[in-house]
C-alpha positions in Angstrom: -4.7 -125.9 83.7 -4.4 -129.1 85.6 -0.9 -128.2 86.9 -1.2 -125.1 88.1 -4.7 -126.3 89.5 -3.3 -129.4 91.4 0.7 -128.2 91.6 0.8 -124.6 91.2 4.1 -123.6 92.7 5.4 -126.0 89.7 7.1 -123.7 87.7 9.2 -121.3 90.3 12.7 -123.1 91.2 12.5 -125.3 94.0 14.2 -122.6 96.8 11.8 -120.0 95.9 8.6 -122.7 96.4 10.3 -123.2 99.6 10.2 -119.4 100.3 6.7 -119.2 99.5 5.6 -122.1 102.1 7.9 -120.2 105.0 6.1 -117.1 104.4 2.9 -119.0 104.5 3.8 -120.4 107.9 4.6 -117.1 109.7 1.4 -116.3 108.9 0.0 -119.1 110.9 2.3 -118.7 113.5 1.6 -114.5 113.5 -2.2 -115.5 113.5 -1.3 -118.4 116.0 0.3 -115.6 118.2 -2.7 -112.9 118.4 -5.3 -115.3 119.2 -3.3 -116.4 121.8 -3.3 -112.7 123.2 -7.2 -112.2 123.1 -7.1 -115.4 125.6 -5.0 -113.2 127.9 -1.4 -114.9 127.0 1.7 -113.2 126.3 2.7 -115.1 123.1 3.8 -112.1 121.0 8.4 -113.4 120.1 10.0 -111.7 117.6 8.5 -111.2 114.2 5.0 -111.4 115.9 5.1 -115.2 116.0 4.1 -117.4 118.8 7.7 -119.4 118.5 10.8 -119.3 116.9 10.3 -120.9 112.7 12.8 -123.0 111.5 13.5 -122.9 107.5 11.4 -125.2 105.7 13.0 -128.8 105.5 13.4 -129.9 101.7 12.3 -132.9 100.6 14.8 -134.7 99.2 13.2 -135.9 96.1 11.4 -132.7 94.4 9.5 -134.7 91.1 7.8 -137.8 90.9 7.8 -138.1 94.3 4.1 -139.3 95.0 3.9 -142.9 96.1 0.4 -143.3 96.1 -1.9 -141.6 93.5 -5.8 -141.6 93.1 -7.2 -141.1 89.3 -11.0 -140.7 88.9 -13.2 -141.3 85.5 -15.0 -139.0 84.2 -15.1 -137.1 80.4 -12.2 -135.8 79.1 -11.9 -132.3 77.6 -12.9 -134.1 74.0 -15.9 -135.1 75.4 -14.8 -139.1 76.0 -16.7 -140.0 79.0 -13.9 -142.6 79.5 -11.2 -140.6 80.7 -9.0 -141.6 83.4 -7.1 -138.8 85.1 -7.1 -135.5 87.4 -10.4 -133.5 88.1 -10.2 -129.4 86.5 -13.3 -127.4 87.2 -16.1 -127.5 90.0 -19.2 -128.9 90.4 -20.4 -126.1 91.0 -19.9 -123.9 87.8 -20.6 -127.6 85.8 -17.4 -127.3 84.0 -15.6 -130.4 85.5 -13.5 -132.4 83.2 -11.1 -135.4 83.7 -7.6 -134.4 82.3 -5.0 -137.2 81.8 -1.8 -136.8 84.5 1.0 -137.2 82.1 2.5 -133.4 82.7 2.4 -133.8 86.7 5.6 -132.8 88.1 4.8 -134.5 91.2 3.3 -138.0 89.7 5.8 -140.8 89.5 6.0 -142.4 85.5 4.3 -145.9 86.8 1.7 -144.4 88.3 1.0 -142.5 84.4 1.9 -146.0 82.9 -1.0 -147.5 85.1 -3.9 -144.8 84.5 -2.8 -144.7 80.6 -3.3 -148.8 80.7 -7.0 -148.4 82.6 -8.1 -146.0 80.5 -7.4 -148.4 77.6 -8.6 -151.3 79.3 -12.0 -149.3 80.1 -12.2 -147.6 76.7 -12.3 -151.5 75.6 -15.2 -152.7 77.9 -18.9 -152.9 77.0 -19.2 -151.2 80.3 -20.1 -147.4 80.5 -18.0 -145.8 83.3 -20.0 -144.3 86.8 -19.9 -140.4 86.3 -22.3 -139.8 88.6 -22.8 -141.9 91.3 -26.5 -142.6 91.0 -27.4 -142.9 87.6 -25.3 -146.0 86.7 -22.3 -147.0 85.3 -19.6 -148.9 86.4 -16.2 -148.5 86.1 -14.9 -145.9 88.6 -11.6 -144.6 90.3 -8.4 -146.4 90.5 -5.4 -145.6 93.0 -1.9 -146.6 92.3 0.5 -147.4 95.3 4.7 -147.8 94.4 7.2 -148.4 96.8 10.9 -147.8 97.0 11.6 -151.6 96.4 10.0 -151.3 92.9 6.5 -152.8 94.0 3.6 -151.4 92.4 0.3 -151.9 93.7 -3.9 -151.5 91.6 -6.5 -150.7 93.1 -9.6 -150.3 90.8 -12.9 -149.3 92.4 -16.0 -150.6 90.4 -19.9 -149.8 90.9 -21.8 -153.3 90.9 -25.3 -151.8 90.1 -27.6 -154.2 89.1 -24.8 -156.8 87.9 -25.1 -160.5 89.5 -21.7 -162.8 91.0 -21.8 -164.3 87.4 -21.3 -160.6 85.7 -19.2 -159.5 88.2 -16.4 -162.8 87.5 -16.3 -162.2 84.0 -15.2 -158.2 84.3 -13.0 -159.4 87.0 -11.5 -162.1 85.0 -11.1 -159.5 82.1 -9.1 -157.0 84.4 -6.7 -160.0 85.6 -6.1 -161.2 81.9 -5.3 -157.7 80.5 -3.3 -156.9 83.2 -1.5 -160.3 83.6 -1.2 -161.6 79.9 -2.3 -158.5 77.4 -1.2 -154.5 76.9 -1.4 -154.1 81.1 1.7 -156.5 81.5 4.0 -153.3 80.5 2.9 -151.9 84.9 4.4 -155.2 86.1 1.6 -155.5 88.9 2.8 -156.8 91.9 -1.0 -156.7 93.5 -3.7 -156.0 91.7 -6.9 -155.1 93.9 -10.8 -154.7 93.1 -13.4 -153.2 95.0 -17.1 -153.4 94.9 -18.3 -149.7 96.2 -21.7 -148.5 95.7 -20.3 -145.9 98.1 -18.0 -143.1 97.2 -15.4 -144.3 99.5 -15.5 -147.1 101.2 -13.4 -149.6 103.9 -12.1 -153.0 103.5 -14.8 -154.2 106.2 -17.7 -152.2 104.1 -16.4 -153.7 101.3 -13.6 -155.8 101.0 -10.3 -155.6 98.8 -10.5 -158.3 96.7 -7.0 -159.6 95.3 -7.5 -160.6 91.6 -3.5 -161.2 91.3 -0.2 -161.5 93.2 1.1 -160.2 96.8 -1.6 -159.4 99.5 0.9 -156.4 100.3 3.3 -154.5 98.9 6.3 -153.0 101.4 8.5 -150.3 101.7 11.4 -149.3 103.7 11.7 -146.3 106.7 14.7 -145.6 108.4 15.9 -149.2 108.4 12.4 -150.5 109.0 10.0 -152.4 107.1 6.7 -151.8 106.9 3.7 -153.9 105.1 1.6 -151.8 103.1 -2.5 -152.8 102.7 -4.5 -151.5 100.2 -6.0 -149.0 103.0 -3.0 -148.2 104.8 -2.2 -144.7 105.3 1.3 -143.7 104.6 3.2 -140.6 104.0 2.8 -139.9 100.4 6.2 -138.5 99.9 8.5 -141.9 101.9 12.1 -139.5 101.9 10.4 -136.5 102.9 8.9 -138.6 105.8 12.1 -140.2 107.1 13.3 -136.8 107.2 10.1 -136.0 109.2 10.2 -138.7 111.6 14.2 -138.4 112.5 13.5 -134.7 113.5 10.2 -135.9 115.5 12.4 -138.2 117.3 15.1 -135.4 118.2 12.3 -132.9 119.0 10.7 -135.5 121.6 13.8 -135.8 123.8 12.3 -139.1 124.0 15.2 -141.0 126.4 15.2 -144.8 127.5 12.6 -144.0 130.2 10.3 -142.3 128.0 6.6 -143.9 127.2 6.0 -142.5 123.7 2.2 -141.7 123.2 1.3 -142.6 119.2 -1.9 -140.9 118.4 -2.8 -141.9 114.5 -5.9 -140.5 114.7 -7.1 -141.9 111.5 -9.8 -141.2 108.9 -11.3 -144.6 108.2 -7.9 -145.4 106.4 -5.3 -147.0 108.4 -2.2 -145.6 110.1 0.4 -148.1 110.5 1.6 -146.1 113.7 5.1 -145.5 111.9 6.3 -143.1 114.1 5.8 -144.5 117.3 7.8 -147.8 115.7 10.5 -145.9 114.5 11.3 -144.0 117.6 10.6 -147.7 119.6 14.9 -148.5 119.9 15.2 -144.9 121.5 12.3 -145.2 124.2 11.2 -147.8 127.1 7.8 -148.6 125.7 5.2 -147.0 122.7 1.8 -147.0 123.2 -0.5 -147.0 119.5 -4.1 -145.3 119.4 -5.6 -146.3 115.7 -9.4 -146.4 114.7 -9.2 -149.2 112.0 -8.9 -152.9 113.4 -6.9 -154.2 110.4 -4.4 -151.1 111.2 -3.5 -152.8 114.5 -3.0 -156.4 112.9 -0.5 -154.5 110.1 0.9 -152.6 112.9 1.7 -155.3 115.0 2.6 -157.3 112.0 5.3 -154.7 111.3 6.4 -154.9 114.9 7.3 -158.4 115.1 8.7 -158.4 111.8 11.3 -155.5 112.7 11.8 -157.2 116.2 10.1 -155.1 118.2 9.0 -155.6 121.5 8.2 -152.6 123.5 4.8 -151.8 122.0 1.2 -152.3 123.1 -1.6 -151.1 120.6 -5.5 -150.0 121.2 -8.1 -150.1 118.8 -10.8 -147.4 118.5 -11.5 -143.8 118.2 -9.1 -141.7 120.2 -11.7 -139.6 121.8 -12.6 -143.0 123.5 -9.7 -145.0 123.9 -7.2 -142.1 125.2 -9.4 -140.5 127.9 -9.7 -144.1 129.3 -6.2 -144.6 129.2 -5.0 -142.0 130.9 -7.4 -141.3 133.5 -5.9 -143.8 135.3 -2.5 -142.9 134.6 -0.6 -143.1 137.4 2.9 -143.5 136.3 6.3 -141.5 137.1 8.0 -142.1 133.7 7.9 -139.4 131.3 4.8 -139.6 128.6 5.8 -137.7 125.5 2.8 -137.8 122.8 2.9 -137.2 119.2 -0.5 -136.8 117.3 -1.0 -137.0 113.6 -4.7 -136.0 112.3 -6.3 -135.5 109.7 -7.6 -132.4 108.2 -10.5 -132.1 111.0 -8.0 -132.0 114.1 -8.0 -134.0 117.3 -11.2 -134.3 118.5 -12.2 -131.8 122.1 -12.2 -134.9 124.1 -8.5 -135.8 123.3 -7.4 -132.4 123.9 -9.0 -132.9 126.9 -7.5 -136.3 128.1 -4.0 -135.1 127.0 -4.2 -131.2 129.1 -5.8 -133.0 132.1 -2.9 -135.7 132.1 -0.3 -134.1 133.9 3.0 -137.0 133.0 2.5 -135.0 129.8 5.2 -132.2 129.6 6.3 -132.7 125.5 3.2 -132.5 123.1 4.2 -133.1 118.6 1.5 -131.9 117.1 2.1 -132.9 113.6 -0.6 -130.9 111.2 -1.2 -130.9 107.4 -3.6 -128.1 107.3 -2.1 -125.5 110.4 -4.8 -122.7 109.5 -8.0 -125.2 109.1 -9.4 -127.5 112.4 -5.5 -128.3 114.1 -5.8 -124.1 114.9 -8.8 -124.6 117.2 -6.4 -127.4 118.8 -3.6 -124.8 119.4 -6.0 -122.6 120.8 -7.4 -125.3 123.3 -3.7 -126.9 123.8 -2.8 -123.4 125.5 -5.6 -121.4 126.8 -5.7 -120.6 130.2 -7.8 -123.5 132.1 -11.4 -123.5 132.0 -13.7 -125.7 134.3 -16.6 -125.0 131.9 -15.2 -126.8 129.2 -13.1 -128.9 131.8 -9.9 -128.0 130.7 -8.2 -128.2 134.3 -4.6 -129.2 133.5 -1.7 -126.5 133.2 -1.8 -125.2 129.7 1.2 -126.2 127.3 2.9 -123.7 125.3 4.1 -123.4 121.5 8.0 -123.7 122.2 9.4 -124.5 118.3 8.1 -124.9 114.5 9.4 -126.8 111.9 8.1 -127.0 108.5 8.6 -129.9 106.0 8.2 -129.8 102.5 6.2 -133.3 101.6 4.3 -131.6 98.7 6.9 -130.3 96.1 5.2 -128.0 93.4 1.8 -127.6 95.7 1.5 -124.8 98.5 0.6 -127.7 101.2 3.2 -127.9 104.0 3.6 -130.1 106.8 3.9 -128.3 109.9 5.6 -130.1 113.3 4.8 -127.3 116.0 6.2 -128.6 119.6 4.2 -127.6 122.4 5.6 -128.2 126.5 4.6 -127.2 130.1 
């Protein structure tokens, strides 16, 4: 059950998964096109799409190809309340249970190894585990973060309830020991993290990441560059299937030496590391870096100095503040390509806003996770015709060319790259 919940494209061959997503994106593309024509604009190509759809792009490694994984607690199907794995169920027909990963196409071994060595180390403590969030308990999710250069970080979230500093050293101590010197040694930790949350997610500067053992970061490797990876950091979960991604991006962007390349990680409380805009920097004259999270600027600029790279100025704070500031004011004759990466709830209006009324703008990447959800109302503002009411005044931009990438293997999720100009 948990496979087909979580993966469930996992047991056609990998070409025919592939022909399922493409079919899934002419859909958003076809739905893409006739909502364009009840705004009055002739979007209608060939097959009823609103651009030409390139073939999905592959991802070059199709199983265990996950390099970050989250694992809740909660009770298995036997009952055992201390069971570290994958939710099945909803909350709510009240049949959720926690069913170990091991049979995941799509998880990595390491990350198994780690969960299997939690559960034991949990299933030892005289601490019951926090099933639901208000009615005690302690132990609570863990997320497991590998790299290509064999790293392997742990992060285990813990409730603190009543417990005092005194408490709270000695289960701390006990997760370093087991870990370090008894069965947990078979993960070969290079960082292992811990987090007081009596949230259900939470940031380093709610509550910080405390390192009980080894590196502060881990790091990994994108198309020659090398990146420094936080406990917080966002990162493409699937690293070939990104440098795939972000070569195309750079081709699509026609992003020359006098191009300023716009890097909108409009993040969700976890940090981007503005990877994009740093691997395109050797082919443009200057990238600028929009990211919400403070500590995201410090790795970013961290990762620029470290890769020798000097053509990149970075803000700090919510796009919907920083970018209409930015560009009100922007008065320049070189060419100002963006590329924006949000989450699941879109850009918000006022970027949309800030990039339509700015008119050095002529190449817009929209890179989207979930097409059909929020990034749809984005399309839909990105090219209708311009409205003073809603103070959409610049020219509107145009969906010219979409390219799917397979980053999910086994799931029916799909990143979609549409390119928009004017």
């Amino acid at each position: 059950r948990l496979a087909n919940a979580v993966t469930p494209l996992w047991r056609l061959p990998y070409q025919e998964q592939l022909q399922v997503k493409y079919q899934s994106q002419r859909k958003i593309l076809q739905t893409l096109a006739s909502r364009l024509e009840k705004l009055g604009i002739d979007a209608q190509k060939p097959g009823g799409l609103c651009c030409p759809l390139q073939p999905v792009v592959p991802s070059p490694i199709v199983n265990g190809y996950r390099n970050k994984s989250t694992f809740s607690v909660n009770r298995g199907p036997d009952g055992n309340p201390k069971t570290v794995g994958l939710y099945v169920g909803t909350g709510r027909a009240r049949n959720i249970v926690c069913v170990k990963a091991n049979h995941m196409e799509n998880i990595p071994p390491e990350h198994k190894q780690v969960a299997e060595c939690y559960e034991e180390f949990i299933r030892r403590s005289s601490l019951d585990p926090c099933i639901l969030f208000h009615e005690g308990g302690h132990w609570r999710e863990l997320v497991v973060r590998t790299t290509s250069h064999g790293h392997t970080m742990a992060i285990i979230t813990f409730h603190p309830q009543e417990l005092g500093q005194e408490a709270l050293a000695t289960q701390k101590a006990l997760l370093k020991e087991f870990f370090m010197c008894g069965p947990g040694t078979v993960c070969a930790l290079t960082s292992l993290y811990f987090q007081e949350s009596t949230m259900t997610r939470c940031s380093h500067e709610q509550s910080p990441f405390q390192l009980l053992h080894g590196e502060p970061h881990i790091f990994e490797e994108v198309l020659g560059l090398k990146f420094r990876i936080s406990p917080d950091a966002f990162f493409q979960v699937n690293t070939g299937a990104a440098e795939v991604l972000y070569q195309v991006v750079g081709e699509l962007s026609q992003a020359g030496g006098d191009t300023i390349l716009l890097d909108i990680c409009c993040g969700t409380g976890e940090q981007g590391l503005c990877t994009i805009g740093l691997s395109l920097a050797h082919q443009v004259s200057k990238i600028i870096g929009i990211e919400v999270v403070e500590k995201a600027i410090e790795d970013a600029r961290w990762n620029a100095a470290f890769n020798g790279i000097s053509n990149c100025e970075f803000h700090s704070g919510k796009a919907e503040a920083v970018l209409p500031q930015l560009l009100s004011s922007w008065e320049d004759a070189q060419p100002l390509v963006a590329v924006v990466n949000p989450s699941r709830a879109g850009l918000h209006y006022r970027v949309v806003r800030a990039i339509r009324n700015c008119k050095s703008i002529r190449r817009l990447l929209y890179i989207s996770c979930k097409p059909e959800g929020e990034a749809m109302r984005n399309f839909l503002e990105l090219c209708c015709p311009p409205d003073p009411r809603k103070k959409l005044a610049g020219e509107p931009f145009a969906p010219t060319l979409a390219i799917p990438f397979d980053m999910f293997p086994h799931t029916v999720h799909c990143e979609l790259v549409l390119l928009f100009t004017r």
